[in-house]
C-alpha positions in Angstrom: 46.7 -8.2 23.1 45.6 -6.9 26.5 41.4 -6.7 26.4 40.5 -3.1 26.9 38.5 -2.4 30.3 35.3 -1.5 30.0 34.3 2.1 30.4 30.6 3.2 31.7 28.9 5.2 29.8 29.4 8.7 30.3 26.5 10.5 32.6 26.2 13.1 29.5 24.9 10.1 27.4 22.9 8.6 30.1 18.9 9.2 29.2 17.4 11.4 31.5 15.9 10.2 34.0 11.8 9.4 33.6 8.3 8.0 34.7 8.1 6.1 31.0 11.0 3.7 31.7 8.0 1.9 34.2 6.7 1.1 31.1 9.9 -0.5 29.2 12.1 -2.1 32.3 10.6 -5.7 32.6 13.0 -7.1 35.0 13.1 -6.8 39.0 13.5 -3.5 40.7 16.6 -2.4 43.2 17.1 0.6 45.3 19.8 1.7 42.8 17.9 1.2 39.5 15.2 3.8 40.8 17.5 6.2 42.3 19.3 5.9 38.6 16.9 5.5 36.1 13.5 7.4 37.7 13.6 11.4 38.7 13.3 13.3 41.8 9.7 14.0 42.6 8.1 16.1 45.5 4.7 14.4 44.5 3.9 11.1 44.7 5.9 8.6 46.7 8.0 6.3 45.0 9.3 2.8 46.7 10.5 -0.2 46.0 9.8 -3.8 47.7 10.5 -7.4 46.5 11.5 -5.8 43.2 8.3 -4.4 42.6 8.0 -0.1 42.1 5.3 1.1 44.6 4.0 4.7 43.1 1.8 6.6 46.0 0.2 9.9 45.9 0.3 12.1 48.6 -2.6 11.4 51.4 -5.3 13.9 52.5 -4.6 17.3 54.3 -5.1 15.9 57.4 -1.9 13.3 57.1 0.5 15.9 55.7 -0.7 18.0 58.5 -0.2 15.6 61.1 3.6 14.2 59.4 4.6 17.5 59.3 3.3 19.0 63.2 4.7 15.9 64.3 8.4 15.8 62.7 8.9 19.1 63.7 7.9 18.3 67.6 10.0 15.4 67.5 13.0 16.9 65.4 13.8 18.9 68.6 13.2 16.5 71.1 15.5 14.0 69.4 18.5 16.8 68.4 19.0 16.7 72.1 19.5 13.8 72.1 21.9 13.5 69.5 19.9 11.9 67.1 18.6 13.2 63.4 15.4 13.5 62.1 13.6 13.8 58.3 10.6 13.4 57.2 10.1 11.6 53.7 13.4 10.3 53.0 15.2 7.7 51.4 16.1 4.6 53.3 18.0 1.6 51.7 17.2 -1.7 52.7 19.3 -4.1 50.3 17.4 -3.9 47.1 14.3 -2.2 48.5 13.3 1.5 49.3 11.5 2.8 51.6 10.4 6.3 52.4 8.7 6.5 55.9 6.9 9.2 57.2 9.3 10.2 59.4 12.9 8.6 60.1 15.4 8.9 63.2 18.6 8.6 62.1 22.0 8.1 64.0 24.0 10.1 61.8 23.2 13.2 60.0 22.1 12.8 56.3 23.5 16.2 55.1 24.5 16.1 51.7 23.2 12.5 51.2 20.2 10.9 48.6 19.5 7.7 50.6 20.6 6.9 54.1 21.1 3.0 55.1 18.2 1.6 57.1 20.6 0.4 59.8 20.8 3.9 60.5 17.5 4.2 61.9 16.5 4.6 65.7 12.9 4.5 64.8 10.7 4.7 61.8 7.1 5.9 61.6 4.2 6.2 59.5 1.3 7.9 59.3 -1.9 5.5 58.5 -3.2 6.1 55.5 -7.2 5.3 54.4 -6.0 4.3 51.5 -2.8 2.2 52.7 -4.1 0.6 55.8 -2.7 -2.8 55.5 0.4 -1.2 54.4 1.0 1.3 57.8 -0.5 -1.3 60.0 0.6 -4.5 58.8 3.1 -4.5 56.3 5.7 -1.7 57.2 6.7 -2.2 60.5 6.8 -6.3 59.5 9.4 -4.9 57.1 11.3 -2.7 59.2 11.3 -5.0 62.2 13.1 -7.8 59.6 15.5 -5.3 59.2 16.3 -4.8 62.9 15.0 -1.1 63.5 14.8 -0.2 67.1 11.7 1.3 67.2 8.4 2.3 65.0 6.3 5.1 66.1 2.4 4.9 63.9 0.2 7.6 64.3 -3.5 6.7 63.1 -6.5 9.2 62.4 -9.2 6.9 62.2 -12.4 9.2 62.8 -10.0 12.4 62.8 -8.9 11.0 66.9 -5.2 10.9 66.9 -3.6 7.8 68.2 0.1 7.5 68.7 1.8 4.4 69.1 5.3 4.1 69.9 6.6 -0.1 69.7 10.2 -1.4 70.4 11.3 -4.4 69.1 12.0 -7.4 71.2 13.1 -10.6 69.8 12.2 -9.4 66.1 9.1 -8.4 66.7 7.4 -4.7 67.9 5.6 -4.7 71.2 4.1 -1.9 72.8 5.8 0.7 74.6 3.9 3.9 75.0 0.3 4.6 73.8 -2.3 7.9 73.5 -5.1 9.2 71.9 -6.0 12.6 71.6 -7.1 14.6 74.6 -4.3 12.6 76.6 -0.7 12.8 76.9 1.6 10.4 74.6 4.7 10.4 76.6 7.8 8.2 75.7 11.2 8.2 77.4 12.8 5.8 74.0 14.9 6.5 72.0 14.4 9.9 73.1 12.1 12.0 75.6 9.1 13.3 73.9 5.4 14.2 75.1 2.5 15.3 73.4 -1.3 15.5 73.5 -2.2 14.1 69.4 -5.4 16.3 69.4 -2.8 19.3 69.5 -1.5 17.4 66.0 -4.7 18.0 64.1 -6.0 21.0 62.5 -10.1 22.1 62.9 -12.4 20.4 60.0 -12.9 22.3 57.0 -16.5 24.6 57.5 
């Protein structure tokens, strides 16, 4: 007698997705176990690296500020181009997922949940207080590794906007276009785009 197939289990019968299943799922992370198994949320960030789920709240006023100025700037410059950008997506990398600042993509992710991080043109972050090592260090290590053409990091160290636009050259970034606020950041890769940073940054609170 023929073995019967096995069926999945219905999406009715699925559990809902929720936060508490961090505190029951002891084995390695993916991409697709968080998409599945953890909910939507327009709060805090939530990645995955090395197996590991990375939970971050949302930064001060003065990041969102900037990630959102800035994405809409560049959202313009790089649609003539041909080229589409988001800010605060989903990017696939194997197992992990990542949800930069603000991604470039190659194709248009209407419709879509996660987009393939060989889909990027560039990535960029937004340096945190709180996630230095991470903005600095870490994720443009990571997204070099997986052969992104360009990162673009914006820092606010002492409310002075910096950008920093690198392109990557034999696996690793190196500088291509640098300025701080009250000068113009100008870069002809992957796209045009200029910009004075102070022009990114709202006036302190009284």
């Amino acid at each position: 007698m023929a073995q019967a197939a096995f069926a999945p289990e219905p999406a009715s019968q699925r559990p809902e997705p929720s936060f508490d299943v961090l505190r029951w799922h002891d084995e390695p992370w993916t991409a697709r176990l968080a998409l599945d198994l953890l909910p939507e949320t327009n709060g805090p960030k939530v990645e995955v690296l090395s197996g590991s789920v990375i939970v971050t709240p949302h930064a001060g006023f003065d990041h969102q500020n900037v990630e959102l100025d800035l994405a809409y700037l560049l959202k313009q410059a790089a649609r003539r181009a041909g080229l589409w950008l988001y800010h605060e997506v989903n990017i696939v990398s194997g197992d992990d997922l990542f949800i930069p600042d603000i991604a470039v993509l190659r194709a248009s992710g209407g419709g879509r949940t996660t987009m393939k991080i060989s889909d990027a043109v560039l990535l960029g972050e937004v340096v945190s207080p709180g996630n230095r090592r991470k903005d600095v260090i870490d994720r443009p290590r990571e997204y070099a590794a997986a052969a992104v053409p360009f990162f673009l990091r914006v820092d606010l160290r002492n409310r002075v906007p910096t950008l920093a636009l690198y392109e990557l050259v034999d696996g690793e970034y190196r500088p291509l276009a640098a300025a701080a606020a009250g000068s113009t950041f100008t870069m002809s890769r992957p796209f045009e785009f200029t910009v004075d940073p102070a022009d990114l940054l709202d006036d302190e609170a009284p």
